[in-house]
Every structure is written in C-alpha cells, then in structure tokens.
C-alpha angles and dihedrals in degrees: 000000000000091000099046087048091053089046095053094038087053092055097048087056088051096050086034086050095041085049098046084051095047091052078046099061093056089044116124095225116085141127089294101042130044108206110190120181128203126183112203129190097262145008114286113248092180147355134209129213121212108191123182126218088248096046098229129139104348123208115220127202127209125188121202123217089249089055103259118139135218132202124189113181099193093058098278109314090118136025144210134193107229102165086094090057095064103078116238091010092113089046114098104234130189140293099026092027089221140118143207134064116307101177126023107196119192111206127203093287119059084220094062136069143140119226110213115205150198109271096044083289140150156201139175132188126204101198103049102280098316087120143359148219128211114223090217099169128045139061128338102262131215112156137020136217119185118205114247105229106021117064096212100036119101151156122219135196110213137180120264126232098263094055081086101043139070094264089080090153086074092045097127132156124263128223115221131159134206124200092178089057095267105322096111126024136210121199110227115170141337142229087040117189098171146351143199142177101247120229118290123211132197086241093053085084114180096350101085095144089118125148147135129226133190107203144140118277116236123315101016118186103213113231098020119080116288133165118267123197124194100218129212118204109196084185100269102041138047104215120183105229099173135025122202093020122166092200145277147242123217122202136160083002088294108121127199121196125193110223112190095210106179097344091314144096126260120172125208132189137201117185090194095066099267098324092116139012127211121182119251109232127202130194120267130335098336118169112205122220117145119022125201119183105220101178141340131195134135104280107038137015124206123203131175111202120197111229114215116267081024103115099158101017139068142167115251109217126188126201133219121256088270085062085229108096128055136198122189115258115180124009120219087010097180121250148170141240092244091062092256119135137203092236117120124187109205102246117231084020115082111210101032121112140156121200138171122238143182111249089183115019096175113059100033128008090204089054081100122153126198118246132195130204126195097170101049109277092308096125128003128222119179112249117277110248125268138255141214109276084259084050091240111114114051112213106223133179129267104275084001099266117218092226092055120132146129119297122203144190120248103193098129117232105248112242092233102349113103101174099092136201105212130051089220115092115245129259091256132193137143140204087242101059110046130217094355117124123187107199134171113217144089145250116263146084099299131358115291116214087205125121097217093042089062147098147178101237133202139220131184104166095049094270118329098100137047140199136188104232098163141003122246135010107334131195103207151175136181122223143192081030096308104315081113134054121176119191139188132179118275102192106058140008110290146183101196132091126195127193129174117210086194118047099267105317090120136005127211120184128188144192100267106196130012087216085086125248123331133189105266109219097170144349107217131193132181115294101241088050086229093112119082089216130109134192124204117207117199139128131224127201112247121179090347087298113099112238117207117233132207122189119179103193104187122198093186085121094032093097121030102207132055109239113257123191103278086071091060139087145187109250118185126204115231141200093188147010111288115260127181109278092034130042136165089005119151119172082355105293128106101229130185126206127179116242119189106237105264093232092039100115091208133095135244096223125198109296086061108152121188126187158067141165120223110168151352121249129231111246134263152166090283087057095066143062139205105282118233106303096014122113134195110253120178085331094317137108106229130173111262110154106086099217106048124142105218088171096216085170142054106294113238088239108035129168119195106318126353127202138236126204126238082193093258132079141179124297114250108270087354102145107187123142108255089183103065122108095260097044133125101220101195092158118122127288103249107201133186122256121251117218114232116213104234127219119245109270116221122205123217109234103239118228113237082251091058103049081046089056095044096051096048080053084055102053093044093053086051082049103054090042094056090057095052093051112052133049092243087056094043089056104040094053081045082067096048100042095026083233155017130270116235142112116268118200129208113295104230113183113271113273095053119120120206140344157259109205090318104330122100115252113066103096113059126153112243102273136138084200106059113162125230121266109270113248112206098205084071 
C-alpha cells in the first residue's frame, strides 16, 4: 500500500510539475519582460504623476475607494502605504465622521502637493511624499486651487462657521489664499460659487496675484433670488466684470462667463483673462439652454448647446479666431445627461476631431453613426471601413450597403481616474504617439452595444485607416511613444494580457499574474508615453472583501538596440486625399513627424522628437468653413439667418475698405496660402469706400431759456450717476427707495459651476469624469 501511495503521489507531482510548466510557458515574465504584483488593501479610484524636469525616477500616487493612499517611487514595481503618515489622516473627524484622503492636488513643482481629508483637513509634502505636514490651524477646507506659476502659492475654498451650526441655511463657501503652501491663511471673500488663476503674461512681472471669482454681493438670503458677480483681481484691484453672472470656466487662458439677462443665458467670452469682455454670438433665433465646453485654445472655441425638449442631442457649434462669433458645426451631436458629449479632439494633431451623432433622433436615441473631422470641424465625412490588422481583408457590410462604415465609442479616457463608467473601451490618443489612435466599435450601419459585435481598432494615419487588432471590448495604452500597446479585456474578469511591438501587425498575449484573472479597471504608462513600462490597475474579490491589484509589466529588456535613423520615417497629417499641388496638408501647412518604422525591433527611448514643418499649402475647400450665419447645405454654405447684414453696398458709415461674404471663411489657425496659383481664394470680397458728398448741416439758434434748461439736465445726470457708483450714493438712494433695482437670479448652494435659466448645471466642461459639487458642510 506504501508503495502504491508513493507511486501515486510521484505521479501527481509529475502531472502537478508538467502542468505548472505548461501555464509557464504562457506566463508573461520572462528574459525579455519583468512582471511585479502588488495586493493593496482596497480597489484604486485615481492615481497622480509627479514628473521631474529631468525625467528621472517618477513618483506615482494611487488613491483607494476607502481614502488610503499608495506611493511607489521606481514607476510602480513596489508600493508603500503612506495614509498613516499624515497625522490625523486614520482618525474619524466631524462632520462626516470619516477618515482618509478625499483630493490629492499637484501643484507646479513634483515635489510639491497638498493632500485634502476628510474633516475639512490637510496635508502637504515638500519632497515628493517622503514625508508629510499637517495644515492643523486654519479654515475648514473643501476645494484647492494651486497657483499656476508659483509652487507654494494657492486658493482654497473653505467651509464657512455655520456649516457646523444649526443655521445651516447661511452655510457658504469661503475664499482664502497661501502664499507659504498652506502654513499661514488669508481670508479673501465669502459666498463663493466658483474660482479660477487669472491669466499670467510675461509682462505681468512680479504681480502674478491674478485671479477671477463668481460670488453673492452683500447680504445674500440663501434659497431666494440674490445677485451674483463674477470678480476679476489684476493684483491690486477688485473690478466687477460681470453682474448677474452664473459663473465661468477658464481654460487655456480663454475665459466664458454666463450672464442671466431677463430669465435667459448670454456667454460671453475675453481672450485676455477677464480684461476685456466681447459678446458670443450664435446664428438665428437660438434659444440657450444647456452649455458644454468642448474645447478652448487661442485660436477656436467649440460649444455644444442643448436645445429644450433635446435629452441626448445638441448642436455643436465653432467660433472664428476672434471666439464671437459662432457657426454650427455638427447637428444631433449625442450627449449625456451629465453634459458630457461624444465630441474628441486627436491629441498632438490640431484639426482632427470624431464625434458621434444621431442620424435619426427621433425614432432611437441609440440609432447613433461615427463621424470624423480633418478641418476642424469645418465639414464632417463617416469613418472609412476597417481591415484586417496585415491590411489584407477588408470587413465589409452585409449586401455592401451603401451606408456601412465604421462605428466608434466616444466615452473619453479620464486623465487620472481608472474606475470607469462604461464597459467600452475609450477613443483613446495621445500627443506622444502621433497619429496613433486605440477605439472600441464595429463596422455597419450604426454603433452596436453588443459584446460580440465588437472590436479594439487601430489606427496608424489619425484616422483614415483601421485595422482590427483584437476581438471584443479592449482597455489599452500605448508606451515608448507608441512602439508598444498592452491590452486587457474590458468586459469581464481576465488573466491575459496582450501587447503588439508593431502597431498591430501581430499580436502576442500572455498570462499576466499566477494569482488567476482580475477585473482590469486601467493600463497606465508613463505620462509622457517615453517609458516602456506599463501598469495594470484592477481588483479581485477575496473572502467577499475587493482587493486592489497593481501589476507593473516592463519591456525595458523587451528590445536590445536603440532605434537610429534608418528605423525612422517622415509621416505627414492630412485633411484630404492628396492631390497634385498639395499633398500630406492638414490646416495648410505641410507638416513631418517621425514614425518609427512598424517592423523595426528597437525602441524609441525617452529623448524621442518628433516634427518639422516643410511647406504651406495652397488653399482649398477643406480649408474653409461656413461664415456666421451660413450653414452647410448639401456641401454648400448658404444664408440662413433672416436678418443678416451682408452689407453688399457701401455702408452708410465706411472707413477705409468694407467687406462682403461669400458666405466662408478661414478655418481657425488654418494657415494655407490663398494666393498661389491653385488656390481656392472664399474669403470675403474687400471693396473700397466710396465717399458720399454730405449735405450741409444747419444749426437751430437756442434761446437763453433753452441752454438753462440743458445744463440743469446736465448736473442732474452727473448727479444721478454719482449716486449709482459709489457706495455713499448707493446708500443713500437705499434710504430713499428702501432698495435697489436690479435683477436677482436664483441662489443655488456654493460649489456649483454654471447655469440653466438660473439653476446651476448648465455649463460643464466636456468631461466623462465630472466631480461632485463640493458641500461645504464635509
């Protein structure tokens, strides 16, 4: 019987043995890749980079969804607990009665951040989290704002007294600023709705204590209708800009304010921080309800506005280079509730942008179709059909209808945030690999919701070609500036892991972890995309409790040779097929970036540059857009605003030249050469005045009674303006009248952004990953 037992125990370690080899050799560490797991207390919610000038060593930052935080200082391989050295962080503190870090805010310098808590507390640390400073005395904080330009310089929202009392209808937010990282406060302002670092110049010099605030004016009654002002400090002065403002956003130094004029919104828009104000005009009779910011830079703005009656739908509208005045871009352009909108701009290529939109609104709300812009946003095309990942096969549509194409998912990737909303994985791009572009959707005739009707698509031209690179719903990233991709499954709890050195051509996956499968919430890289190491965050269930998972997966050794120029080559962006006179343009301009040859088994490494510009292109229809009420009909800009001055005369008051529309006008930032030979020159017809002869003017004589009578006119209007415009006239007329006139919109509680007819959330940035309102009474 003993020999019998040790033979059957010998061959269960055999099979045991040939089975533990078999998973081994399907096992993702080997010679050429490092896997390293870690297990941590709880799932991951969000993770912070800290990059140094230099690059070197960067210190990365997780946050669990019960508040702990983790630090690893070698890009993920190990990991350290560091809640427990923030004092006080692990003791439950009023009013909330929880611990733990709820907001951790980088500020200009790596080595610097400030920790927010639970308990209106908070920490900084000055060497990257090696240690760390409570802030004990001060104001009860709820939001931060880190100054821009200067590392220990921030603004704070903070909780006022009567959070904490029983007058919890005059709880508001508090405005107070720090110039020593948090060690010493100064209380600015109260009844706070929003803030925002104002716009620094190079000719500011020293006075960089610029900043803009929307709040209540003086003896505000919460939840009845009070003024609101939206405030700009220039660093010596407080200047009211806008009065009965319900709020602003400020983005790429472009700032929006929401003005409620007679129950409705008006936008208006600076591009010098707050200096100055210009009104935002739309085309016809609009009538503006929600507003989402798409996108904001110097040279074009893009808003969708959700029409009453319009839940899932918007129109996208794009401004001209001066930001006024607007032209629609894309009809029943799909939202969400939430504000967010289908609507991706390529990141590193300026002009390029995919959007979802309703082809019939009316009937489904799911009937939705993918659509691609290369002129931004200037005209619209659906999304050429996919191939096989060798380019070979073409996947084509049942009967080959004529309305096939390829059909993507909009959700946005979330710049830190890896507990996603959506099963679908994101349209995803980034400014350091070039041209590359990672999507989630299927080939028909609309997007399908349905896993097997699914695939991860690449593309390797921004957009003009795609390839199938996997089947189902994919999580990806790209590394070492796009020479590597790593995916996991999306949909389900998984085990493998597949990567491709070269963009798709083939495709190797791997057992990632011998722990068994986990459910994959992110694959992070290096920000800057020059590392060749990936980290994969997930969670698995353990005993009925979730157990975060971190797995760093490094390809350092994965390639033996630094690239050299003969495995690169020029690629060149572009908005339309080449034709003779004008190849690879894109905005105008004749732009090279350098592509790492897709077979060549280097890597790129982290001092990887990229472009060059050779030539400007000469100008055609892609290059313009539909002028300020204009719309594109059939192709076509035609007039559709009814009373639009197109001014096809001599004005009756002209200056020098006037113009007339031809109903286009130049893309934003488009800089091709309207005066070469094989150009198509639509820009307005500029004519010369003509001066009109005018007739000699007569003036009446005016009696002695009459110039009395005028100048007492005179010194009562100086009068009267004297009493609006300084606080002794204002109440002195309040003692005569009782009260002021003026219009008062709807109070809404501090934290709140923008507005819809008064209410407070009709203005969001165009983002999948909006926070919560901050309550004062955390």
């Amino acid at each position: 019987k003993q020999s019998k037992w040790n033979k059957s125990m010998i061959l269960f370690v055999v099979l045991l043995n040939i089975l533990f080899c078999y998973g081994q050799d399907n096992y993702c560490a080997n010679d050429k890749i490092t896997v390293t797991e870690t297990v941590i207390d709880y799932p991951i919610v969000d993770y912070h980079w800290l990059i140094s000038t230099n690059n070197s060593d960067p210190v990365v930052f997780v946050r669990t969804d019960h508040n702990t935080v983790w630090r690893s200082s070698d890009e993920g391989a190990t990991w350290k607990q560091v809640t427990e050295l923030m004092k006080g962080a692990t003791t439950p503190s009023p009013p909330s009665n929880k611990t733990g870090i709820i907001k951790i805010i980088p500020t200009i310098d790596p080595t610097k951040v400030f920790f927010l808590g639970n308990g209106y507390k908070l920490w900084t640390t000055t060497d990257a989290g090696a240690t760390y400073s409570e802030v004990s005395l001060g104001p009860r904080f709820t939001q931060i704002f880190p100054h821009p330009t200067k590392a220990k310089w921030a603004a704070a929202f903070a909780a006022s007294s009567e959070c904490l009392t029983s007058s919890y209808n005059l709880c508001h937010s508090e405005l107070w600023m720090t110039q020593d990282l948090g060690q010493t406060w100064q209380y600015t302002s109260s009844w706070l709705y929003t803030f925002s670092w104002g716009v620094i110049n190079e000719d500011d010099g020293d006075n960089v204590n610029i900043y803009l605030y929307t709040n209540l004016t003086a003896n505000p009654v919460p939840f009845t209708k009070s003024h609101q002002q939206t405030i700009y400090f220039d660093g010596t002065t407080a200047k009211r800009i806008v009065m009965d403002s319900a709020g602003f956003v400020m983005v790429n130094n472009i700032l929006l304010v929401v003005q409620v004029v007679n129950g409705m919104n008006k936008l208006l828009v600076s591009k010098d921080g707050g200096k100055t104000l210009s009104d935002i005009n739309f085309p016809g009779d609009l009538a503006e309800s929600f507003y989402t910011i798409m996108e904001l830079d110097e040279d074009a703005i893009f808003i969708n506005i959700r029409h009453p009656g319009s839940i899932y739908y918007g129109t996208t509208f794009v401004s001209d280079d001066v930001g006024s005045n607007f032209t629609a871009s894309l009809t029943y352009n799909v939202r969400r509730s939430s504000g967010a909108v289908d609507f991706t701009r390529i990141e590193g290529l300026d002009g390029i942008y995919f959007a979802n939109q309703l082809s019939s609104p009316l009937v489904d709300k799911d009937t939705t179709r993918t659509m691609v812009s290369f002129d931004k946003g200037a005209q619209w095309q659906v999304v050429s059909g996919a191939w096989d990942k060798t380019g070979t096969i073409q996947q084509l549509c049942v009967d080959d209808d004529p309305d096939c194409s390829l059909h993507l998912h909009g959700v946005h990737k979330k710049d830190n945030t890896v507990r996603r909303t959506s099963l679908y994985g994101p349209l995803h791009t980034s400014d350091q690999a070039i041209g590359l572009i990672l999507a989630t959707g299927n080939v028909g005739t609309e997007l399908s919701n349905e896993r097997d009707e699914l695939a991860t698509y690449l593309s390797i031209d921004a957009g003009w070609t795609w390839y199938n690179i996997a089947n189902g719903t994919n999580i990806y990233e790209y590394a070492d500036h796009g020479a590597l991709i790593a995916l996991m499954d999306s949909w389900e709890a998984t085990n493998t892991f597949s990567y491709t050195w070269d963009e798709g051509l083939t495709m190797a996956s791997c057992n990632l972890s011998l722990n068994g499968a986990l459910e994959v919430d992110d694959i992070i890289a290096h920000p800057h995309s020059n590392s060749q190491i990936f980290n994969v965050f997930g969670y698995r269930v353990v005993d009925g409790v979730s157990k975060g998972v971190i797995i760093q997966v490094d390809f350092t050794s994965f390639h033996q040779r630094v690239c050299t120029m003969v495995d690169y080559y020029n690629w060149f962006p572009k908005a339309e097929e080449d034709q003779p006179f004008r190849q690879g343009c894109l905005l105008g301009q004749e732009t090279a970036y350098v592509r790492r040859i897709r077979e060549s088994q280097c890597y790129n490494g982290r001092d990887f540059e990229t472009t060059e510009v050779f030539a400007t292109c000469p100008c055609t229809r892609e290059d313009y857009e539909c002028d300020y009420c204009f719309e594109n009909i059939e192709g076509h800009c035609s007039l559709t605003c009814d009373n639009y001055d197109n001014q096809t005369v001599n004005p009756a008051t002209c200056v020098g030249n006037y113009s007339i529309s031809r109903g286009y006008r130049l893309v934003a930032d488009d800089k091709c050469d309207y005066n070469h030979p094989q150009a198509l020159n639509l820009l307005p017809i500029v004519k010369q005045c003509q001066n009109i002869p005018e007739s000699p003017k007569t003036y009446p004589t005016l009696s002695g009674g009459v110039i009395a009578l005028i100048v007492v006119l005179v010194v009562a209007v100086i009068v009267a303006a004297f009493l609006a415009a300084t606080d002794r006239g204002r109440e002195y007329v309040k003692m005569l009248w009782g009260k002021l006139p003026g219009k008062r919109s709807e109070y809404n509680r501090p934290g709140g952004v923008l507005v819809e007819d008064g209410s407070s959330d009709a203005f969001s940035l165009n983002n999948d990953n909006e926070e919560e309102d901050f309550d004062p009474r955390r």
